[in-house]
N, C-alpha and C positions, 0 to 999 in steps of 0.2 A: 721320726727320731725316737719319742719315747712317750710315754703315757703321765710322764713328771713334765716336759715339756707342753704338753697338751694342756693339762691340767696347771701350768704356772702361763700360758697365754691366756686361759678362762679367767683367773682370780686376778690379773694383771687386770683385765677388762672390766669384770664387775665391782673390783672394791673403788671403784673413782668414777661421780658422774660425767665427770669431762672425758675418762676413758671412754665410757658406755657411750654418750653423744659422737665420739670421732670415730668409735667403729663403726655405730649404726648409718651415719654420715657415707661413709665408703669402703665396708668391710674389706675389699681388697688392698685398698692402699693401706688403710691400719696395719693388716697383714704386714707389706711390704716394710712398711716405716718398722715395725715390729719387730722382725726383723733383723732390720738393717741395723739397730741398735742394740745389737748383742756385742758380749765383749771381746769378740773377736776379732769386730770391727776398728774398737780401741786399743784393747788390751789385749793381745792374744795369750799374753800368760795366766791369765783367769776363764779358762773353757769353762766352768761350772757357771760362771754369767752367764754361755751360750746362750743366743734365744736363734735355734733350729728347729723346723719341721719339715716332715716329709712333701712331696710332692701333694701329697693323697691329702695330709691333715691341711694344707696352705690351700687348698682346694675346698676345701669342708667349711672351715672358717670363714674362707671369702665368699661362701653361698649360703651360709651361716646356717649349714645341714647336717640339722640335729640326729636324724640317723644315721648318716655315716662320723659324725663325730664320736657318737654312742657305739658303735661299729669298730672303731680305731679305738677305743681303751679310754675316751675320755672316761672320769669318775663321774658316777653320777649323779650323785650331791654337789658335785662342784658343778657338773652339766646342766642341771638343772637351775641352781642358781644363776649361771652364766645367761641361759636361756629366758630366764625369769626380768635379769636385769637389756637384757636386749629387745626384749618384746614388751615391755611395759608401756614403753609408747604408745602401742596398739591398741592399747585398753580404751574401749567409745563405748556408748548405747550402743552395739550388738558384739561386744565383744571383749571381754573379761578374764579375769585370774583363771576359774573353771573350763574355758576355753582354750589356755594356754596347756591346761593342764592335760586335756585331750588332744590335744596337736603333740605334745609331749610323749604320752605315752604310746599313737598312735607310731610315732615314727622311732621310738628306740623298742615296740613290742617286739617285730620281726626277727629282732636280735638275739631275742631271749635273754640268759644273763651270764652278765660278764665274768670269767671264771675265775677272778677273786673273789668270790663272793658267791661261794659255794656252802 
C-alpha cells in the first residue's frame, strides 16, 4: 500500500507490550485482526484510518522478515525499533542486543539504502 502504512503497522506494534506479546504470539493472525480493524471496516467515510497492506508487506510481517520489510520502504529507525521490541524476547545466555543488532544489519545490508535517504 504505502511505506506510511508500513511504518504506522511497526509503531502500532511496538509502542504497547500487549501489542508486542499478541503479535509475537501469532504474527499472522495479529496481521489479520490488523487489518480487519481499519476504518473501512467501520467507517468507511474515514479511509485515512485505513489499515491496508499489500500482499507482499502482510506476507513480510507474518514471517516477521526483516529484509524484505527493509526492502518494501519500511523506515529504518522505526524498523529497527519494531525489530528491536519483537525480538527482545530472545534475549538468554547466548543471545543479546549485539546479536540482534547483526541479524539486523545482516538482513537489511543486501538492500543497500533506501532512496530517501540519500
Amino acid at each position: 500500500m504505502s511505506k506510511y502504512m508500513v511504518d504506522k503497522f511497526m509503531r502500532a506494534v511496538e509502542m504497547s507490550d500487549a501489542e508486542v506479546a499478541a503479535y509475537v504470539a501469532d504474527p499472522a493472525a495479529y496481521v489479520d485482526v490488523w487489518l480487519a480493524s481499519g476504518a473501512a471496516a467501520s467507517a468507511p467515510d474515514r479511509p485515512s484510518d485505513d489499515h491496508e497492506l499489500t500482499a507482499a508487506e502482510r506476507d513480510a510481517f507474518a514471517a516477521r522478515d526483516i529484509g524484505a520489510l527493509y526492502a518494501l520502504g519500511a523506515h529504518p529507525y522505526l524498523l529497527w525499533h519494531f525489530i528491536e521490541a519483537v525480538h527482545s524476547h530472545e534475549f538468554a545466555a547466548g543471545f543479546g542486543w549485539r546479536d540482534l543488532v547483526e541479524r539486523y544489519r545482516a538482513a537489511v545490508l543486501p538492500h543497500g539504502t533506501p532512496d530517501y535517504i540519500a
